[in-house]
N, C-alpha and C positions, 0 to 999 in steps of 0.2 A: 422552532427546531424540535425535532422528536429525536428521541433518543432510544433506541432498542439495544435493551441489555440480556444476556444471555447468561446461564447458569455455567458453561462450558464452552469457552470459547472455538466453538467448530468451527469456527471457519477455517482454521487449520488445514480444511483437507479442500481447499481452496485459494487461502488468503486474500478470504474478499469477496470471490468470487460469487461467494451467496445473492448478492446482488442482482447477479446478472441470470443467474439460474433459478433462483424462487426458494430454491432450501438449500440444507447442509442435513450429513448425514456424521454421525456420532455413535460409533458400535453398532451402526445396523439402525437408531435409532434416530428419528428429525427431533432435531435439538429447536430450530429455527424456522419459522416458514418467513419471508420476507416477499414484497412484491416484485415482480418483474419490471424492470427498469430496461431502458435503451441504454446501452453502453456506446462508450468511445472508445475502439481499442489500440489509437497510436499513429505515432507523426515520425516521420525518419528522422533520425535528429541530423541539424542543423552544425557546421564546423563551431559556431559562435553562440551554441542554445546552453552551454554551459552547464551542461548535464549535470558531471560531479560536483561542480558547485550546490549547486541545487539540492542532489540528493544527500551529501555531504551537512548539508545545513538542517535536514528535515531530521536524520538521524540526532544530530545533536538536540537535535528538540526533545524528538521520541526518548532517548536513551537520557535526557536530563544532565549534559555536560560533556566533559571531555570523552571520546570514542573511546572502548575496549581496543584492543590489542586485536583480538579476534570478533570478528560480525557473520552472521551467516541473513544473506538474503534472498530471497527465492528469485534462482536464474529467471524464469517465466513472467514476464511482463506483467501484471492484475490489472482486468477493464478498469475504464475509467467512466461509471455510472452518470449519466446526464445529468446532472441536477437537478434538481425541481425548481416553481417557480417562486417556493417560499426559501430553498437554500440561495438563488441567485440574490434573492431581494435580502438574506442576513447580511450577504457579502458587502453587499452594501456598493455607496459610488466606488468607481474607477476599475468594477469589474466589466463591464461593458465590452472592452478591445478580445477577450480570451469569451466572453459567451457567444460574441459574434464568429468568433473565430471556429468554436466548437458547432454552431450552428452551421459553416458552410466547409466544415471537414470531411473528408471523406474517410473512413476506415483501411487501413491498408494491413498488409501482411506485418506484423512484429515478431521480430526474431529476439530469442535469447539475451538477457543483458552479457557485456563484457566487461571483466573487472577493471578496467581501466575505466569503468564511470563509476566505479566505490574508490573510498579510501581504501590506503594498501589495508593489508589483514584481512579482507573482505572476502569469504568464501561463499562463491556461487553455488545455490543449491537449486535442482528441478525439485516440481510442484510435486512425483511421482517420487523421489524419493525422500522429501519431505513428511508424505501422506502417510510412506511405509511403518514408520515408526507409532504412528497413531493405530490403524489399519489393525495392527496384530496384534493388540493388546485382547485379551480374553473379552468374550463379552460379559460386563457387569463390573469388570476387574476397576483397578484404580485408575484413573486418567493419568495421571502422573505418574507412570510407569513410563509410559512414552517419552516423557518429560526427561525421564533419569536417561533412557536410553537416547533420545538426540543428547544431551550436554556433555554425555558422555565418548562419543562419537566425537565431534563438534567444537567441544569446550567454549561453547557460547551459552549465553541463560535465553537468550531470543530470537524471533527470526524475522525480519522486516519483510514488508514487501509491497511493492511501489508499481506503479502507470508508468508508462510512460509520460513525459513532460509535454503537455498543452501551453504552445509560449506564443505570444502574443504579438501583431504582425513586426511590433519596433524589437521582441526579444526583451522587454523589461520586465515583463508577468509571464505566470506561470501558475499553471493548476495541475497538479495532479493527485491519484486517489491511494491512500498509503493504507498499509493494515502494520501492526506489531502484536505482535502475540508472544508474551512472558512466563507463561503458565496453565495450567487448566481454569485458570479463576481469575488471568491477569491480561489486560490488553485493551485494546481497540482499533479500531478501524473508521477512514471519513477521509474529506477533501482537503486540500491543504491551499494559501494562495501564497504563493514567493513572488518576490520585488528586487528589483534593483536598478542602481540611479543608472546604470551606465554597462555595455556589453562588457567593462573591463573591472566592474565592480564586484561586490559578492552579494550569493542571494543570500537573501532574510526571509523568512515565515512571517507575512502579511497575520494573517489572519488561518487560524486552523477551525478546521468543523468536524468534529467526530459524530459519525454517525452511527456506530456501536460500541457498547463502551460493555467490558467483563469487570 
């Protein structure tokens, strides 16, 4: 596993996205060059793919316990970067059913998340209003200006932002590709794999893989 760490978490003006387009842009200036990757950009969900479970579970990971009151997660879907053939093989056995799965998917149209797949408090935010706040800070200025100006808006300290769910043909796995971003110096971004025993049961975070870490 490689890990790329960045001085300023830009992905910010993506969440993720870097991945899928080669760089990130930070006051005009490339923070990041990263390689071009094939992306997966989404599956219609499923009445039984148990969405909110799912991303319900990944937040309490990210966020380290009980949910805030308020979340802000970016409405716009983030690709979900192919894996490599050394992330398959960390995953280790019993990911087999979701690589096969990503292997014979086809890409569709994905539309905007709806807050009935967050917990209540969950304010949907676009990628473009999101960026705003980064966007206009002077050049050379502090990063964390942007910072004061969403929380203050917002009244959130973070902002998630998640794939769509890659679940597996029984519906018990699941992969998809999460960013959180806490600060100009706080965050990461990587794949996630969720489990569970039974369509009526709840997910769990199998195994997490960060592939950029602030």
């Amino acid at each position: 596993m490689r890990l790329l760490a960045i001085s300023v978490f830009a992905w910010i003006s993506g969440l993720g996205a870097y991945l899928a387009v080669g760089k990130v842009v930070w006051n005009q200036s490339i923070i990041v060059a990263a390689p071009i990757l094939p992306s997966w950009s989404g599956q219609r969900p499923t009445q039984d793919s148990g969405e909110r479970g799912a991303y319900e579970a990944m937040l309490k990971v990210l966020l380290q316990g009980d949910l805030p009151s308020v979340l802000v997660v970016q409405a716009d879907p983030v690709s979900l970067p192919v894996p490599s053939s050394a992330d398959w093989q960390w995953f280790g056995t019993g990911i087999e059913p979701l690589r096969s799965r990503l292997q014979g998917s086809r890409p569709t149209l994905v539309e905007p998340f709806t807050v009935e797949t967050f917990p209540p408090g969950t304010q949907l935010v676009r990628r473009e209003e999101i960026q705003a706040f980064f966007r206009t800070a002077p050049r050379g200025g502090n990063p964390d200006d942007g910072w004061i100006l969403f929380q203050t808006r917002y009244k959130a300290r973070s902002i998630q932002g998640f794939s769509r769910l890659l679940t597996s043909e029984d519906g018990l796995d699941a992969l998809l590709y999460y960013s959180h971003c806490c600060g100009s110096l706080c965050g990461e971004s990587g794949y996630a794999w969720l489990h569970r025993a039974s369509s009526a049961a709840a997910w769990t975070v199998l195994k997490r893989l960060p592939k950029v870490v602030s």
